[in-house]
C-alpha positions as CSV (number, residue, x, y, z in Angstrom):
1,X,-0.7,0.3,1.0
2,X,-2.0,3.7,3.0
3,X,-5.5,4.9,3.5
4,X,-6.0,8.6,4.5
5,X,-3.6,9.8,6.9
6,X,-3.6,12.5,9.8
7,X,-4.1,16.4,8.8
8,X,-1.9,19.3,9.5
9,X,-2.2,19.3,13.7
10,X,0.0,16.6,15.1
11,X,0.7,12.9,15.0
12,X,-1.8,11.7,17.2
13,X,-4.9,14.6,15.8
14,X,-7.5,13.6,13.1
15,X,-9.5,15.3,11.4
16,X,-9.9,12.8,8.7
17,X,-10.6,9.1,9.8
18,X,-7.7,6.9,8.7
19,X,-7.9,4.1,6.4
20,X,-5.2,1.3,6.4
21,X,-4.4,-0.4,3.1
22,X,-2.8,-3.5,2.7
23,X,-3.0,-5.6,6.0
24,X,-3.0,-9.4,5.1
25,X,-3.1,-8.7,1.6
26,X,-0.1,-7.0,1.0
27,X,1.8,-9.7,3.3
28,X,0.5,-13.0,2.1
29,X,1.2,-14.3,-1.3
30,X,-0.8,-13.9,-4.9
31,X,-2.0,-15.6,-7.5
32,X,-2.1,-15.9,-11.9
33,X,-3.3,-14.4,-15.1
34,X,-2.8,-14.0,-18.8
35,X,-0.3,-13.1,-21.5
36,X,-1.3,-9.7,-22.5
37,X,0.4,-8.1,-25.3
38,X,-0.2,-4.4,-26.0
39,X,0.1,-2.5,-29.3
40,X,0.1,1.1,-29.4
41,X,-2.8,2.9,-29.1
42,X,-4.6,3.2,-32.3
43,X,-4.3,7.3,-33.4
44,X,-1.8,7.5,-30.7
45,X,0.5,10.8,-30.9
46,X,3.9,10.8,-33.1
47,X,6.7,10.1,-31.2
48,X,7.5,13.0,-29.0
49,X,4.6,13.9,-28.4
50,X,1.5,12.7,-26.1
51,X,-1.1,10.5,-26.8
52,X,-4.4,12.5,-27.5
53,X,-7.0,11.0,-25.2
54,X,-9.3,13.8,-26.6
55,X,-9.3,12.3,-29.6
56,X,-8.9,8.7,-29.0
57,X,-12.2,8.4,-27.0
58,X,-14.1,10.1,-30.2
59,X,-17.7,10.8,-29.1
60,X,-17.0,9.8,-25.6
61,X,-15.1,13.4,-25.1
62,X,-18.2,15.3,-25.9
63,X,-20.5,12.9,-23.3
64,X,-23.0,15.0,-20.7
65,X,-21.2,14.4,-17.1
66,X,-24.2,14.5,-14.5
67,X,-22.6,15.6,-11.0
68,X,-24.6,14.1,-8.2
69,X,-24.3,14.4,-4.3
70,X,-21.2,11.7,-3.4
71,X,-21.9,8.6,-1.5
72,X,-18.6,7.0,0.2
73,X,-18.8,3.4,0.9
74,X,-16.9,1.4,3.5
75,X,-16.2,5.4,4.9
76,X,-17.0,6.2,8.4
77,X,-20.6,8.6,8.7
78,X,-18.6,11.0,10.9
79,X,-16.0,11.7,8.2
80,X,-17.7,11.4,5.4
81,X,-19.9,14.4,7.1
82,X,-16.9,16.3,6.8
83,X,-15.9,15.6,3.2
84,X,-19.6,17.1,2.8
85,X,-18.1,20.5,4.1
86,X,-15.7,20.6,1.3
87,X,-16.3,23.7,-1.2
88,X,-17.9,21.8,-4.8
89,X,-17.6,18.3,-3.7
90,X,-20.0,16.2,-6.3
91,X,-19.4,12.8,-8.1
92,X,-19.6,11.2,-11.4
93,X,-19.1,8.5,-13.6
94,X,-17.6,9.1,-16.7
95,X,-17.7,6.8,-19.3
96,X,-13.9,5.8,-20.9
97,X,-13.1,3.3,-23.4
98,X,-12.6,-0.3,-22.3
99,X,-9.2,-0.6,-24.1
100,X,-7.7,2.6,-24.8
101,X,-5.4,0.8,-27.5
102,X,-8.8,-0.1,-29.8
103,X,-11.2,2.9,-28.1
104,X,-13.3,2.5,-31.7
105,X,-14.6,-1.6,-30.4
106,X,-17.6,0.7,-28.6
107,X,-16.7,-1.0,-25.1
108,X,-16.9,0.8,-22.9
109,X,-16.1,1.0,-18.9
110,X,-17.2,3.6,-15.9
111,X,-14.5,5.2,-13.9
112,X,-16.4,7.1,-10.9
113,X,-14.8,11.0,-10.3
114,X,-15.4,13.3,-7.4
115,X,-14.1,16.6,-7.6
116,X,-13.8,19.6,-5.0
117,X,-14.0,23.4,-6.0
118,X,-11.6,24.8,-3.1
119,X,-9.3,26.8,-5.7
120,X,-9.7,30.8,-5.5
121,X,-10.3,32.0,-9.2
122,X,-8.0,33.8,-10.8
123,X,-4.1,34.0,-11.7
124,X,-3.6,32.2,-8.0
125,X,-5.5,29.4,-9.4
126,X,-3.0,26.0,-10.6
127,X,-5.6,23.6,-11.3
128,X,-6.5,20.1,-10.8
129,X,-4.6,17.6,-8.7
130,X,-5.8,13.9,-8.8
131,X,-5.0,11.8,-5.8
132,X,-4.6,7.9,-5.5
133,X,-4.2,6.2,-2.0
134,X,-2.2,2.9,-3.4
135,X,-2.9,-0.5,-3.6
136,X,-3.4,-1.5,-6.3
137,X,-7.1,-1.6,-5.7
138,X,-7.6,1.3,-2.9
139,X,-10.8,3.2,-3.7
140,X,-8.9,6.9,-4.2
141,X,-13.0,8.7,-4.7
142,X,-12.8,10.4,-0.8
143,X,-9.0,11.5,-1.4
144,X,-10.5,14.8,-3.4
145,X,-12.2,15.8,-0.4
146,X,-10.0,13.8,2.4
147,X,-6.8,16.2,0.6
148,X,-8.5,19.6,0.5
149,X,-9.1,19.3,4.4
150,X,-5.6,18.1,5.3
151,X,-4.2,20.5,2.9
152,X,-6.0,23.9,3.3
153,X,-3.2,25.9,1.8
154,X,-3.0,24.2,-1.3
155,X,-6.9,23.4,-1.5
156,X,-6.8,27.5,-2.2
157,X,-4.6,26.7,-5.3
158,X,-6.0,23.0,-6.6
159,X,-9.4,21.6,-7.1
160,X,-8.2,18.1,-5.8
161,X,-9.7,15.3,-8.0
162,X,-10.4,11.9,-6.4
163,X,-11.6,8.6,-8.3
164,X,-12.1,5.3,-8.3
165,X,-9.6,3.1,-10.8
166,X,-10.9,0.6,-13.4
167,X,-11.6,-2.1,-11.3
168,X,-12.3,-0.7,-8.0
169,X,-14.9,0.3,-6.1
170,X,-17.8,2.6,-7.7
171,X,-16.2,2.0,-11.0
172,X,-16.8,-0.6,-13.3
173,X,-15.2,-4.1,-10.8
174,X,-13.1,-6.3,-11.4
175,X,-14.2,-9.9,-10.1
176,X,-13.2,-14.0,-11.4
177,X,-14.9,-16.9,-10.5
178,X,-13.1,-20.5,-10.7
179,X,-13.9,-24.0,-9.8
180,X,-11.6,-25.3,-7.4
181,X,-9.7,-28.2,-7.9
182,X,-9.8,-31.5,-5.8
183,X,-6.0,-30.7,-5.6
184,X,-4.1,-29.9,-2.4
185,X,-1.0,-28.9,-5.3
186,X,-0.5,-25.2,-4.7
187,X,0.5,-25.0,-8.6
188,X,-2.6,-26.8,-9.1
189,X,-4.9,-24.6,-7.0
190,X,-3.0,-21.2,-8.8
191,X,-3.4,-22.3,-12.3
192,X,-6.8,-22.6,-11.9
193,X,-7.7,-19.2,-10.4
194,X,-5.8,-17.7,-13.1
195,X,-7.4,-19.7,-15.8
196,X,-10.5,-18.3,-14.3
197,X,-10.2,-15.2,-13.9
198,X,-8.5,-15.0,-17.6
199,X,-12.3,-15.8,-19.0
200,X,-13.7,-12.4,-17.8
201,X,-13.2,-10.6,-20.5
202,X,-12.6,-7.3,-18.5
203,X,-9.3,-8.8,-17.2
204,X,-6.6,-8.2,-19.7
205,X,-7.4,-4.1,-19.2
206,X,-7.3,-3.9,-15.8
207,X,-3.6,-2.3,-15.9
208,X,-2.3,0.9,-14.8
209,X,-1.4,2.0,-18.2
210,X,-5.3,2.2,-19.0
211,X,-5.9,3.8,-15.7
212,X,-3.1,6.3,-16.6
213,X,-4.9,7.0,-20.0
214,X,-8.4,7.0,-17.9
215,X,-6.9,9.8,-15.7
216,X,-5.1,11.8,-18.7
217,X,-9.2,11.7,-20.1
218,X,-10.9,12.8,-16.6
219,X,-8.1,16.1,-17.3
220,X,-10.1,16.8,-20.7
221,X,-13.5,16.5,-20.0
222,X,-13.0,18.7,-16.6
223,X,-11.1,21.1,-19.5
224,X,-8.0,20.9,-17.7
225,X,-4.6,21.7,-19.9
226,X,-2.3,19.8,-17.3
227,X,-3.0,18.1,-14.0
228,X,-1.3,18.1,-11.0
229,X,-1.1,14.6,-8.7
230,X,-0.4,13.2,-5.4
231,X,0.1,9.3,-5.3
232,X,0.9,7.1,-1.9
233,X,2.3,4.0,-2.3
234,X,1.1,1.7,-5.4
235,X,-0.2,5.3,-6.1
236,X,3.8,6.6,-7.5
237,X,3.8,3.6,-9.6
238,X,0.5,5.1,-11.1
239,X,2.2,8.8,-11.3
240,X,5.4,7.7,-12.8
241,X,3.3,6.1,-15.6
242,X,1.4,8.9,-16.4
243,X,4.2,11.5,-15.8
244,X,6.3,8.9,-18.6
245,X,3.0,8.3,-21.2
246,X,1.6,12.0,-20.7
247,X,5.0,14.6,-19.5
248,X,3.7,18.0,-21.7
249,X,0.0,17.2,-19.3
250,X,2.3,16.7,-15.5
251,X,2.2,20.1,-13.6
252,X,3.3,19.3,-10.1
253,X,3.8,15.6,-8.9
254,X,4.0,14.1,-5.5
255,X,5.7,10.2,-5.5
256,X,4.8,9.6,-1.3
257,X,6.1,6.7,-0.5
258,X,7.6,5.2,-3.8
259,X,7.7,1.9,-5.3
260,X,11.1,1.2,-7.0
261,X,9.1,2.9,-10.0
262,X,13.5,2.4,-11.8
263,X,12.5,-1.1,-12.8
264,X,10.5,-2.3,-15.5
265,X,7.9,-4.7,-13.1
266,X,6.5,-4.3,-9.6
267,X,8.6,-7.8,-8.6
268,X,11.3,-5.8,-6.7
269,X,9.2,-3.8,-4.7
270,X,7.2,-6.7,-3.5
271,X,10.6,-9.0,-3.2
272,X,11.7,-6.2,-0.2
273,X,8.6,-6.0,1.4
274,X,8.9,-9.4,3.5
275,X,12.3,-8.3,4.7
276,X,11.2,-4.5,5.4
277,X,8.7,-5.7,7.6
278,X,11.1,-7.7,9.7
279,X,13.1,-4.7,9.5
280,X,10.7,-2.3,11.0
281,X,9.6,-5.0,13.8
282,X,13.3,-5.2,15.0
283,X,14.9,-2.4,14.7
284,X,12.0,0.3,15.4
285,X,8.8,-1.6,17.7
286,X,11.3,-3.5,19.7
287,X,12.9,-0.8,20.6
288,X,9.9,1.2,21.4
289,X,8.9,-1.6,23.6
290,X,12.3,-1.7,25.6
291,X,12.4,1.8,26.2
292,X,8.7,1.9,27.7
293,X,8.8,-1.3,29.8
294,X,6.8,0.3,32.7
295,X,3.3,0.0,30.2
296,X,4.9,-3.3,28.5
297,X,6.9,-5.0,31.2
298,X,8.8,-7.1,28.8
299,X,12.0,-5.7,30.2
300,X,14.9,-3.0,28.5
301,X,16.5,-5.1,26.0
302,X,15.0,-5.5,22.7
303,X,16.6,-9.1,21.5
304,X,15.1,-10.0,25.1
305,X,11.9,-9.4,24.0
306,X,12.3,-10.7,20.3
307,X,13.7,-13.8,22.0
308,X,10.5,-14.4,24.4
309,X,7.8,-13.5,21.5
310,X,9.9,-16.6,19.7
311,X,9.5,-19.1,22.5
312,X,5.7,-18.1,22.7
313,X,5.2,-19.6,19.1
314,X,5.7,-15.9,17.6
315,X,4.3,-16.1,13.9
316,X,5.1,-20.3,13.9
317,X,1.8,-20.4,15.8
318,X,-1.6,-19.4,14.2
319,X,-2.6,-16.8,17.5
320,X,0.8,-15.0,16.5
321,X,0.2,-14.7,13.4
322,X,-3.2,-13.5,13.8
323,X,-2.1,-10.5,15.9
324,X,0.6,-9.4,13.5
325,X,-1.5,-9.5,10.4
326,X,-4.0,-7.3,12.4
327,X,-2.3,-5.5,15.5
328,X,1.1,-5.1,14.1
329,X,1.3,-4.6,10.7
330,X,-1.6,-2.1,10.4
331,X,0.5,-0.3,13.0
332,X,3.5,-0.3,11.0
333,X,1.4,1.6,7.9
334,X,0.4,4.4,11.3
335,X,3.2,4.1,13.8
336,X,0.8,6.3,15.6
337,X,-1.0,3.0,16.7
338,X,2.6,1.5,18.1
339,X,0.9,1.5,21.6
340,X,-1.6,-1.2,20.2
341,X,1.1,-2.9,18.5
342,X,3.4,-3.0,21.6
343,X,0.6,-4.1,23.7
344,X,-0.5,-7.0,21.2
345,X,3.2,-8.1,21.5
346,X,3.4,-7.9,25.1
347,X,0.4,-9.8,26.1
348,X,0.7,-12.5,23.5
349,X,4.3,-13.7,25.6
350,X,1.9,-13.0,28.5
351,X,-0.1,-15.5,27.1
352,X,2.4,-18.1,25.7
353,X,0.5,-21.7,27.2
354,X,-2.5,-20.6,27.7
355,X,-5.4,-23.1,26.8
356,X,-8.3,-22.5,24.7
357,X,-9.4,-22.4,20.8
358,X,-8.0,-19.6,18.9
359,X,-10.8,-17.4,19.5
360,X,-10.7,-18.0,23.1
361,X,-7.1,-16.8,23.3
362,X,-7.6,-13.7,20.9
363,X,-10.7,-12.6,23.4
364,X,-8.0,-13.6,26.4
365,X,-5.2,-11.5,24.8
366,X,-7.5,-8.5,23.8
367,X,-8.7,-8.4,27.0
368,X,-5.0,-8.5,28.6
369,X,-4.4,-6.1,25.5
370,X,-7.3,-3.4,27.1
371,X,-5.5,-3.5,30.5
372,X,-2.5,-1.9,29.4
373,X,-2.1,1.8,30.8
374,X,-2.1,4.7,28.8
375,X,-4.4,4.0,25.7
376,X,-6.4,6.5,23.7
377,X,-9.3,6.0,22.5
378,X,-8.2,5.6,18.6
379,X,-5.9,2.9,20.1
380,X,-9.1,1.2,21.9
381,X,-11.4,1.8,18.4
382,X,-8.1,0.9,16.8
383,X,-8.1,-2.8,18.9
384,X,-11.5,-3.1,18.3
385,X,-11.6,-3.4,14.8
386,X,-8.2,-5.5,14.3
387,X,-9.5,-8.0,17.0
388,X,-13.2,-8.2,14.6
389,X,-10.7,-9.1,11.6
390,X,-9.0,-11.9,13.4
391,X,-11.9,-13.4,14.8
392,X,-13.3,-13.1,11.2
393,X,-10.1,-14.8,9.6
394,X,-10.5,-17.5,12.3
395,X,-14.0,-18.4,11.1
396,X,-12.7,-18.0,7.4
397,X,-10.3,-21.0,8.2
398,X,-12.5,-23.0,10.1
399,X,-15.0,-22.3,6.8
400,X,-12.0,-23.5,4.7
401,X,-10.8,-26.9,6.5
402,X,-14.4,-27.8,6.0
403,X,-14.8,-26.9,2.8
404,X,-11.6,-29.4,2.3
405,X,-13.6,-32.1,3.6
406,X,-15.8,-32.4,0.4
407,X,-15.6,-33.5,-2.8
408,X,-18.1,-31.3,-4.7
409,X,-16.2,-29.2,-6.5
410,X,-16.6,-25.4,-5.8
411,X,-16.9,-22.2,-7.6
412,X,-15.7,-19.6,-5.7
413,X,-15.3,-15.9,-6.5
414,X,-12.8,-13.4,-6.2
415,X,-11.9,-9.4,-6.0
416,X,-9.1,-9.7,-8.5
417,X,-8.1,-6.1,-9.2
418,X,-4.9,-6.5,-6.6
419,X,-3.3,-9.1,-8.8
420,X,-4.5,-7.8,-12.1
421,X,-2.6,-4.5,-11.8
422,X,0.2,-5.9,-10.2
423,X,0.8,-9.1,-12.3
424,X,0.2,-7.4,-15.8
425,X,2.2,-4.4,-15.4
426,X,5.5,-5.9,-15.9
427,X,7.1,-9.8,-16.2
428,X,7.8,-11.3,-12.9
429,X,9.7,-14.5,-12.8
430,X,8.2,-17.2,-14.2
431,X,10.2,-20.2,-12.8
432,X,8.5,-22.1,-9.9
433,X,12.1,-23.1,-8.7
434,X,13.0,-19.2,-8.4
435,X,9.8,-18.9,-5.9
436,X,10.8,-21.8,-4.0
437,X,14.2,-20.6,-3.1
438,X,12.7,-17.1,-2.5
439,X,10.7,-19.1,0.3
440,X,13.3,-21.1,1.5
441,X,15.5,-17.7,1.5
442,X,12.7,-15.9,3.6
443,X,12.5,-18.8,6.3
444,X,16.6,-18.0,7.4
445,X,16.6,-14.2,6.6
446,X,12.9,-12.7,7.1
447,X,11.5,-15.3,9.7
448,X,9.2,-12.9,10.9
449,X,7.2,-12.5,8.1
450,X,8.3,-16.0,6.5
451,X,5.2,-18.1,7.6
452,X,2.7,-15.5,5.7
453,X,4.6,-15.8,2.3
454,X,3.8,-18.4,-0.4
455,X,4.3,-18.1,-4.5
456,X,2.6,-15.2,-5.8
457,X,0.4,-15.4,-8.5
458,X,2.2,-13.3,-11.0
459,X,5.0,-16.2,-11.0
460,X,2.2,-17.9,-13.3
461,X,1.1,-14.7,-14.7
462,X,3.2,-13.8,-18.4
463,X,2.8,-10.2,-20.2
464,X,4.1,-7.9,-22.0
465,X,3.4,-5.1,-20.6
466,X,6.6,-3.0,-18.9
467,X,6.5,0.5,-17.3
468,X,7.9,3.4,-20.2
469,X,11.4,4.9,-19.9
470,X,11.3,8.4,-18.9
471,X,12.4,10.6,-21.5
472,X,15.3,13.1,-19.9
473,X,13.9,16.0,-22.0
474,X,10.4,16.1,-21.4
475,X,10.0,14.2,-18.0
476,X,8.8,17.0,-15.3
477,X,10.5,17.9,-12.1
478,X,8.7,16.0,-9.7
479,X,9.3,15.1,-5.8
480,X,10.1,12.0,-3.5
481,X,8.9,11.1,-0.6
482,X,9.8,8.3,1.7
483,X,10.8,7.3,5.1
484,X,13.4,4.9,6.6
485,X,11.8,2.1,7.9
486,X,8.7,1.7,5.7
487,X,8.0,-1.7,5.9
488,X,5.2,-1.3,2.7
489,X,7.7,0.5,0.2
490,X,11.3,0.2,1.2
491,X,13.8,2.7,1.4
492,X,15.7,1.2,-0.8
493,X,13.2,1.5,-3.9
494,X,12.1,4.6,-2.8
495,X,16.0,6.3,-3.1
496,X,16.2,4.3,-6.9
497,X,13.8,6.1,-8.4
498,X,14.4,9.5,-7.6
499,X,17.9,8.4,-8.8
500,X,16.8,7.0,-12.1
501,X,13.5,9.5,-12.8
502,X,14.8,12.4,-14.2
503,X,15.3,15.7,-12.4
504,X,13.1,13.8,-8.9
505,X,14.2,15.1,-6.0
506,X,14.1,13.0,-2.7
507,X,12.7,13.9,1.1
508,X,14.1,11.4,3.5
509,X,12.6,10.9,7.0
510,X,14.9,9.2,9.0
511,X,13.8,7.1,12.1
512,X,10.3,7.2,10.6
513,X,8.0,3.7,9.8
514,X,4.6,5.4,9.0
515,X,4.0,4.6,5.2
516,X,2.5,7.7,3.5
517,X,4.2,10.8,5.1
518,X,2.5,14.5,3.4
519,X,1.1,16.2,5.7
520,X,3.9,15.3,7.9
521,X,3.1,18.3,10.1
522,X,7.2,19.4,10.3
523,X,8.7,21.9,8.3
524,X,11.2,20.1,6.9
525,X,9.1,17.6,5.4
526,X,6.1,19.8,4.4
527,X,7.7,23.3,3.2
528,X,9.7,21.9,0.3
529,X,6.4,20.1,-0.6
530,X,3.9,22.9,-0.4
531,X,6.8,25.4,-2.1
532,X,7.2,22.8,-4.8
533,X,3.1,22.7,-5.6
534,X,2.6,26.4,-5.4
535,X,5.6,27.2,-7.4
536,X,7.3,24.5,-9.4
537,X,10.7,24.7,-7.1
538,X,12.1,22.1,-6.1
539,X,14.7,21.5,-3.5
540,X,18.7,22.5,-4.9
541,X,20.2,19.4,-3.5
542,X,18.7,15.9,-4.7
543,X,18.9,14.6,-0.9
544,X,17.1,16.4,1.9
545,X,17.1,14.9,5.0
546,X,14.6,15.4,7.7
547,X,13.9,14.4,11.4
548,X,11.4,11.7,12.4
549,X,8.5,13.3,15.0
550,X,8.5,11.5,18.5
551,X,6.4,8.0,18.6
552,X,3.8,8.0,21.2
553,X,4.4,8.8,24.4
554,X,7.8,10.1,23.7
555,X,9.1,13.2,23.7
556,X,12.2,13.1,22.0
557,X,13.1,11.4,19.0
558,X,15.1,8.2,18.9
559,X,18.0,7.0,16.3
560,X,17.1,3.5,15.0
561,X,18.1,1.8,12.2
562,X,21.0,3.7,9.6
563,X,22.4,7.3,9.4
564,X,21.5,9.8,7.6
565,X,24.3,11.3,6.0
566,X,24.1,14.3,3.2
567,X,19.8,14.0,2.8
568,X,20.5,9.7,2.3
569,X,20.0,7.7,4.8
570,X,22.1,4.7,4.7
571,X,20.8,1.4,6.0
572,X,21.4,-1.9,5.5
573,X,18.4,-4.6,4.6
574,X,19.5,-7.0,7.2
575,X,20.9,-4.9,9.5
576,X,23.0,-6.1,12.7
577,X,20.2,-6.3,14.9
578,X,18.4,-8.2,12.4
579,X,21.3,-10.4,11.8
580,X,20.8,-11.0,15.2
581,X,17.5,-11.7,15.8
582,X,17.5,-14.2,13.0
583,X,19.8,-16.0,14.7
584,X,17.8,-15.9,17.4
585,X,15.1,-17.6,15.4
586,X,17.7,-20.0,14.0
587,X,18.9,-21.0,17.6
588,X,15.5,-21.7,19.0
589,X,14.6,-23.9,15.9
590,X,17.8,-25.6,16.2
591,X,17.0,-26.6,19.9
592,X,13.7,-26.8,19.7
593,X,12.3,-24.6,22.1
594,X,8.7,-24.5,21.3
595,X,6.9,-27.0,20.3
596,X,5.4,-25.4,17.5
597,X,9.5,-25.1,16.0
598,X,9.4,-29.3,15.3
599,X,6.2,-29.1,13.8
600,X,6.9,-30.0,10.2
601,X,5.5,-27.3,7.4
602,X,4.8,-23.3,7.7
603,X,1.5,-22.7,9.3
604,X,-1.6,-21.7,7.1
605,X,-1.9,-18.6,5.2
606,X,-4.4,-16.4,7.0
């Protein structure tokens, strides 16, 4: 869900390289696993109290850590050259049982660690704060570094902790293999790459209740008393756990960006997210677009525009929905980049008819997409890379209908952290007829994102496992992030749970989209955060409601989608302009405008 976002110095500065999570992978569908049933953890604490990972991991706690020099894969060389400036930064892997609930099998697992010694000694001193950038599956080993530089103030305080989860990256991976089926059966074709991947052993552990206790054991063998923790995204699912398994070990907590962390499953959260996106494309780019039609020239009315990008195919056609998996919806996570977005939009009606294989027309709109006035050069690197992950996901297809062709059956592997996490941490619905009116649901009242949806995975995925109830007494204070529009973690689940967590305190951002907000670089948004890390305040009121910064190119701040009202911001899923841009849709399918509207079946998954 969010990679590392701009430091303190303005929306469009960047010290730290930005990494996107999510893209495709958070808009198309999942797959399966297992039943896992969990027992608790054997020498686990009496109730009241916390589980004692000291103890739990036996000889494992008194294991010799080697800190090394930290190599960043996947990271830019430029950034990671300044994550090498940071005061103490070294990396390790520490060794943590496999199962935390039977720590005495001798399996074990590596969780890689890199830590930062920024913190002045002495009484001024609070700690450690761990960091996770989301997912589930986003490598969180820079974000000790990548935090003390956008955070100088509080990298004086904290010694900011960055690691990889079970699963991920430079710790021990998750991956299943399965033989596909000679089926076309999307059932079919599920079942068997859960079946699979339920035969690695590894699988059933891959949860964020482990990682929780993995992250409760990095805080003993760096002799830490409590931790403090920032989590983006998937990343406040993976606080809220902790904070509910561990609450005497939580010091200051930051939920940026939350899941609807007041249910028992991940389900909700992902059920929004179709209609979040929709929501952000209409009632915030659109918008954007209209008000800027000298660089877009797709004229002052934003259900003008929405109706043109649906007689051009809009994500009915295989070219629009390659430029919204990679132009728009990155931009959505960094409304920084809505200059590329608008500019993807704009030249894809530009190029409604035109002829040429897919990869023909993505170099044609890129090209049209370069032309526009006005774009920075992280715009031009940002168009760049989007336009090498489309031309990648075209060959992926083409690799795919061939592949269909055959008869020999296939083994094929697969990075299956993502659904792992997601799938075991709480039962989603299990019935197949549930899923298909979902679908059906999505085509009439998300239709933007419709065509990328299909059954996830966890609808043939049964466990256990549910996230604990926070306990009113012991549960810290902790703080809220979120902003209006975020079309990764809605609104919506963000204001639940700092209603049900206990003594959370929320920070709206109204007529913001960007999905991971600290450092916001505004007062409002920051000073309640930095006060509440350094001191342990937190705001009076449970609401506080802030002002969105200008998008690009603007210099004044524009009201979009609900009010705020008393630190809330009220909005409505489908709002009016949704209402009516779904119509839209509806009208034009009706009438069959395109050609690609009386073309039976949703186009492929990218």
């Amino acid at each position: 869900m969010r990679g590392l976002s701009r430091p303190c110095g303005g929306r469009k500065g960047s010290t730290v390289r930005k990494f996107v999570r999510g893209g495709i992978a958070a808009v198309t569908g999942a797959l399966v696993a297992s039943s896992i049933v969990l027992t608790p953890a054997a020498g686990a604490a009496a109730a009241g109290q916390d589980p004692d990972t000291q103890k739990l991991a036996g000889a494992l706690a008194t294991q010799k850590v080697t800190w090394e020099e930290c190599t960043f894969p996947g990271v830019d060389p430029a950034t990671v050259a300044k994550f090498k400036t940071v005061k103490g930064l070294a990396c390790a892997t520490i060794q943590v049982p496999r199962d935390w609930h039977n720590p005495a099998d001798g399996n074990t697992i590596g969780i890689r660690v890199s830590k930062t010694e920024t913190a002045h000694k002495g009484t001024s001193r609070q700690g450690i704060a761990l960091v996770n950038p989301g997912g589930p599956g986003g490598s969180g080993l820079p974000w000790g570094a990548a935090m003390a530089l956008r955070t100088p103030v509080l990298a004086g305080q904290y010694d900011f902790i960055g690691f990889d989860p079970r699963g991920v990256g430079l710790s021990t991976p998750l991956t299943c293999s399965y033989t596909v089926p000679n089926s076309t059966d999307v059932n079919v074709l599920n079942k068997a790459k859960v079946d699979g991947c339920l035969e690695n052993p590894l699988t059933e552990f891959i949860t964020t209740e482990q990682t929780a206790y993995d992250m409760d054991f990095i805080r003993v063998v760096l002799g830490e008393k409590k931790m403090s923790y920032i989590g983006y995204s998937y990343g406040t699912w993976l606080g809220t756990w902790y904070a509910a398994t561990f609450p005497s070990k939580a010091h200051r907590f930051l939920l940026d960006s939350a899941v609807d962390a007041s249910q028992s499953t991940l389900e909700n959260t992902w059920d929004l997210q179709p209609r979040t996106r929709d929501r952000q494309f209409q009632e915030a780019l659109l918008p954007f677009m209209a008000r800027n039609d000298a660089k877009y020239g797709q004229g002052t009315d934003p259900m003008e525009i929405r109706r043109n990008w649906e007689k051009a195919g809009g994500t009915r056609e295989f070219v629009g929905q390659l430029f919204v998996a990679w132009f728009v919806i990155p931009a959505m996570y960094d409304t920084s980049q809505y200059h590329a977005a608008a500019s993807a939009v704009a030249s894809v009606i530009d190029a409604a008819g035109s002829e040429g294989t897919a990869s023909e027309k993505v170099e044609q709109i890129v090209s049209k997409m370069l032309a526009t006035a006005g774009l920075t050069d992280e715009n031009k690197a940002f168009i760049a890379k989007a336009k090498g992950n489309a031309l990648a996901a075209i060959a992926k297809k083409e690799r795919v209908a061939v592949k269909s062709t055959t008869a020999a059956a296939e083994v094929e592997t697969w990075d299956a952290t993502f659904e792992a996490i997601r799938c075991q941490d709480g039962q989603w619905n299990q019935n197949l007829h549930y899923w298909n009116y979902w679908l059906a649901d999505l085509t009439v009242n998300a239709p933007f994102i419709a065509p990328f949806m299909s059954t996830p995975l966890c609808a043939y995925w049964p466990t256990k496992n549910s996230m604990p109830k926070a306990d009113k007494k012991t549960f810290p204070r902790l703080l809220v992030a979120q902003s209006e529009l975020d079309a990764a973690t809605a609104y919506e689940g963000g204001l639940a749970t700092a209603k049900a967590l206990p003594n959370a305190k929320l920070i709206s951002v109204d007529n913001e989209g960007t999905h991971g907000l600290f450092p916001y670089n505004t007062d409002c948004v920051d000073d309640p955060i930095v006060f509440y890390f350094q001191t342990g305040a937190t705001p009076r009121k449970q609401f506080t409601g802030c002002q969105a910064l200008p998008l690009p190119g603007e210099d004044k701040t524009f009201d979009v989608g609900g009010k705020l009202t008393n630190g809330k911001v009220k909005i409505k899923m489908i709002t009016p302009a949704v209402k009516e841009a779904n119509k839209i849709v509806k009208d034009l399918l009706s009438g069959s405008s395109t050609a690609a509207a009386d073309e039976s079946g949703m186009p492929a998954n990218l």
